[in-house]
N, C-alpha and C positions, 0 to 999 in steps of 0.2 A: 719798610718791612725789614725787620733784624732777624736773622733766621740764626738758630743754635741750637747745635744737641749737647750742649755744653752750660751746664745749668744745676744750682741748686736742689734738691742738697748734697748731689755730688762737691766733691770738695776740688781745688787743683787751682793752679794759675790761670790756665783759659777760661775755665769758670769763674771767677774772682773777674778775668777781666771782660767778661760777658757780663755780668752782673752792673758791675760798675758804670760802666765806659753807656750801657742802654741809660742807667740814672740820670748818668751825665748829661746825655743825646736829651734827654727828655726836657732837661729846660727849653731847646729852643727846637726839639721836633715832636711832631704828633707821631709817636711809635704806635707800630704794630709788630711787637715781640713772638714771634716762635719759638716757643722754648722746650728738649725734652729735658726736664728733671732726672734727676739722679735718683738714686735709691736709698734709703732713710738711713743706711749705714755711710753713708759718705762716699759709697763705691759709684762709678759710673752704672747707666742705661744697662737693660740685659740686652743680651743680641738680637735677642725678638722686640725688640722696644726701638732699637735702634731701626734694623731693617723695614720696621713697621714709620718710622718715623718721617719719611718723604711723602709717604701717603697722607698726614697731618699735614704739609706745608701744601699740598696740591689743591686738597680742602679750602684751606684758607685765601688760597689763592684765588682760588675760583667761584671764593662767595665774596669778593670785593666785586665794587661797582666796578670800577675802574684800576688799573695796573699802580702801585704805588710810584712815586717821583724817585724813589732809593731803595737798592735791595741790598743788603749787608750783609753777606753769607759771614759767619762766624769762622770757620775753618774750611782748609781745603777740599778735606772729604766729601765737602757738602759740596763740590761748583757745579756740577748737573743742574741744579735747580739755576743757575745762571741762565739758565738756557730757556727759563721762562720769559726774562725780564725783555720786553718790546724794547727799539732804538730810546723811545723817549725817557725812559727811566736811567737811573746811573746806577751804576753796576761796581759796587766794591766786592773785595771778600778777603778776609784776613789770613793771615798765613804765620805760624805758631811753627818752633822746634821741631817738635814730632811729627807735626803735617809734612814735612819736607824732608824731615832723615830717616822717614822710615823704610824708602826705600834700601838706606844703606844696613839696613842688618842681610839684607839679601836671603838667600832663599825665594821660593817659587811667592810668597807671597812679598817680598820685597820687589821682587822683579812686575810682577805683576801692580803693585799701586803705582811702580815708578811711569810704568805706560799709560796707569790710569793719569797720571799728575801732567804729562807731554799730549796727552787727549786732550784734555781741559783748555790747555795751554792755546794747542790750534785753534782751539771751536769757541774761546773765550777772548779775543784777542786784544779789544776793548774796555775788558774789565780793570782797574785797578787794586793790584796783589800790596797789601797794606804788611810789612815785613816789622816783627815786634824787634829785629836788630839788623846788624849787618851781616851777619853769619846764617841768618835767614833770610836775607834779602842773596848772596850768593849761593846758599841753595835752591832758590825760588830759579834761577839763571841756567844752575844747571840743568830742568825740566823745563827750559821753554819760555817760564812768565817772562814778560821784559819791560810792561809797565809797572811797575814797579815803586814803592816809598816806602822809608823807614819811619814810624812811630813808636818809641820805646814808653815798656810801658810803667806803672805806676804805683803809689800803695796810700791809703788813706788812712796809716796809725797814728793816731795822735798819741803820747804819754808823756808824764811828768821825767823831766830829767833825772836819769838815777844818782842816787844821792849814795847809797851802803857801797862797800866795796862789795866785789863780785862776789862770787863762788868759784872753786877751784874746779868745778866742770865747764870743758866747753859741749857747746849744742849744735849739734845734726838735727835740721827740719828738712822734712820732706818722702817723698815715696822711697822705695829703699830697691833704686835702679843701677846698675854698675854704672852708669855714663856719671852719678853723681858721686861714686867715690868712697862710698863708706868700709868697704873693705880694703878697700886700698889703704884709707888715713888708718882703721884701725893696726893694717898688721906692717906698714914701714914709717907711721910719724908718733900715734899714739903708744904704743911700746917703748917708743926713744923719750918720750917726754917725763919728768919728773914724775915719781911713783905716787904724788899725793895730787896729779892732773886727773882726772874721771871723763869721761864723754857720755854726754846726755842722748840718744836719739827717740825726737817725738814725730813721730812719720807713720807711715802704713806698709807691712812686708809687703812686697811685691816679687821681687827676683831672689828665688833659693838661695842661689851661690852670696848673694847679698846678703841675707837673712842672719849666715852663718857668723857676721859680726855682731852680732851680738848676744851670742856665746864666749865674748871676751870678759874677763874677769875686770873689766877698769869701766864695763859700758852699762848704761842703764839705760832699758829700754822702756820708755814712757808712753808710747802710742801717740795718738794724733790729739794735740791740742784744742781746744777754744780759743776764740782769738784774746780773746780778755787772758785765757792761762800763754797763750804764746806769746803777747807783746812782755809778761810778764820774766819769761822765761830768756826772751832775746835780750832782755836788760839785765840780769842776773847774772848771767852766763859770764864767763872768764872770758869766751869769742865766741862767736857764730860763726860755724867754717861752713865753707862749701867747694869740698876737695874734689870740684869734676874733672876727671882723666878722660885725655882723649884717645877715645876706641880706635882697633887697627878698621874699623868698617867707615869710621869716617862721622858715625851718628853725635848728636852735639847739644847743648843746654840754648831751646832759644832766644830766652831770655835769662831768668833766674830771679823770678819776684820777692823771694825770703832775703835775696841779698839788699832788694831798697826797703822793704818794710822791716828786717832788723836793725837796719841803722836808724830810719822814722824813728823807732820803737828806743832807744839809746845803747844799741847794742853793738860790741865792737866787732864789723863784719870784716871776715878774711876770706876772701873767693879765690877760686882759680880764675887765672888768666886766659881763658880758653871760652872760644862759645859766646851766646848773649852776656856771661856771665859779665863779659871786657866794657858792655856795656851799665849792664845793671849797676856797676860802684865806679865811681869818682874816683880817681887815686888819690889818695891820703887827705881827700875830703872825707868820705861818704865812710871808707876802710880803704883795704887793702887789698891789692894782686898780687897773686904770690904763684911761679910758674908750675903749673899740673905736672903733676907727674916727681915733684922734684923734691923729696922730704926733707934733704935740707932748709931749703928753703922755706918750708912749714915751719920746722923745727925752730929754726930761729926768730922767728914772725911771733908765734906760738913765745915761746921766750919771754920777749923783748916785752910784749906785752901784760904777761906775767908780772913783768918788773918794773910797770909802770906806778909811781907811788898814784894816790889815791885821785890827787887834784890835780896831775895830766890827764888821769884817763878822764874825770869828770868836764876836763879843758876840751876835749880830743870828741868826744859823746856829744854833749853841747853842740861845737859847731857841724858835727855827721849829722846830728838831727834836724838844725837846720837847713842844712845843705839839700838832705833828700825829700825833707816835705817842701822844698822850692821847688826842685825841679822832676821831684816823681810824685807827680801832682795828677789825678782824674781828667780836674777841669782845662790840665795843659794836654792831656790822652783825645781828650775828645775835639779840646779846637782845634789840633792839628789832624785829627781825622776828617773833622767835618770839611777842612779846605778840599779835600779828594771826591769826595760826595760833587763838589761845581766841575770836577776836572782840574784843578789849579794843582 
């Protein structure tokens, strides 16, 4: 049984790697998916769908014959229901970015899920916490988990190696959250950069103070992609940045999926060095790490690559796309998860 409230047609990384990672599972297991869907605009569950939503897994639970052999809580929020699963069944549950930094925005309700996450932890002790990097796997550490593996995760673009040179915009994909930076890049790297650079972002508003970039005169705000118009758009672009700063609270990118499926896609990816992010890109394989917080160090990145004539960058894109459809691969997501399903 795969349990999740992380599910189409909400859009996001967890949901992507819910989606997927069950495909995956399904060649060599009999699933029984829990899933709650999203809401037709791409936004998450309403809160009454959510709260309502354990009442669905209990259901399910208890018109089965018998206890499943796997129970696969999708995120942390969910591990109560762990607390169904008899000795005989194996007991995973995965653990994503936000499941584990959210304690650090703090406030009465950061305080309060961090107690919820060291509950789990006591009363779960057997479970296996499936961490999407390393910086989630030492947040899982701090509340407690301690069985603990890393499985990073994946992207499934396939596209034709870009042939045109760029365009003189780069592109921002993703929710428009301050841990990811978009006000940051606009107002100390995008300002400094060449007056005929542009920055693209196709994302979803989410955080006000964030929002406000894009009221800069050089930014074009395209809303949330298809994946057919996104692979198209990662290839296009001058670079795909993903300028994440790290907050004084501590909170962090668990992984950063737009960073392996812009390179899949032949797009030249520039991350921060910070967070899953360290994981999501190969250096000077897949793109580039370039240190948060640091605009020179944009700057020059941003540059260098500007000035790449047409048949490096097409040299450079080629083997990035190779590189990340090898190893951020589904059917490598899944058979390293499925070793944790025996205990191994």
């Amino acid at each position: 049984m795969f349990v999740t409230r992380k599910w189409a047609p909400a859009m996001g990384g967890m949901e992507t790697y819910c989606h997927r990672l069950t495909e995956e599972l399904a060649n060599d297991y009999e699933l029984d998916v829990v899933a709650l869907p999203g809401r037709d605009d791409g936004s998450p569950p309403s809160t009454s769908a959510l709260i309502a939503f354990p009442l669905t897994v209990l259901r399910r639970w208890f018109d089965r014959d018998t206890a499943p052999d796997i129970l696969h809580i999708a995120d942390m929020a969910l591990w109560p229901i762990g607390l169904l699963a008899p000795r005989k069944t194996a007991l995973v549950i995965s653990a994503h970015g936000t499941d584990v930094s959210y304690p650090r925005r703090g406030g009465i309700k950061g305080i309060l899920y961090g107690a919820y996450l060291r509950l789990g932890a006591r009363l779960l002790r057997r479970v296996k916490a499936i961490a999407n990097s390393a910086a989630t796997e030492a947040a899982l550490y701090e509340y407690g988990w301690r069985n603990t593996a890393i499985v990073a995760l994946a992207t499934d673009i396939v596209a034709d190696a870009p042939k045109d040179a760029p365009t003189k915009s780069i592109l921002f994909a993703g929710r428009l959250v301050k841990r990811k930076g978009l006000r940051w890049f606009t107002e100390n790297v995008l300002n400094r950069l060449s007056q005929d650079i542009t920055l693209d972002v196709a994302g979803t508003r989410w955080d006000p103070d964030e929002n406000a970039a894009l009221s800069h005169p050089r930014v074009n705000f395209i809303g949330r992609l298809g994946s057919d118009d996104l692979k198209v758009a990662y290839a296009s672009a001058l670079a795909v940045v993903l300028p994440n700063i790290e907050l004084p609270n501590g909170e962090f990118e668990g992984f950063g999926l737009i960073a392996s499926e812009a390179s899949a896609a032949g797009g030249v990816t520039l991350a921060a060095n910070c967070g899953g992010l360290s994981e999501a890109v190969i250096e000077g394989k897949t793109g580039f790490l370039i240190e948060s917080g640091n605009a020179d160090a944009w700057i020059k990145q941003i540059t260098e690559v500007a000035e790449w004539p047409l048949a490096d960058r097409q040299k450079f894109t080629a083997r990035a796309m190779k590189s990340a459809r090898e190893h951020y691969s589904w059917s490598r997501v899944a058979r390293e998860t499925a070793t944790h399903y025996s205990g191994d």
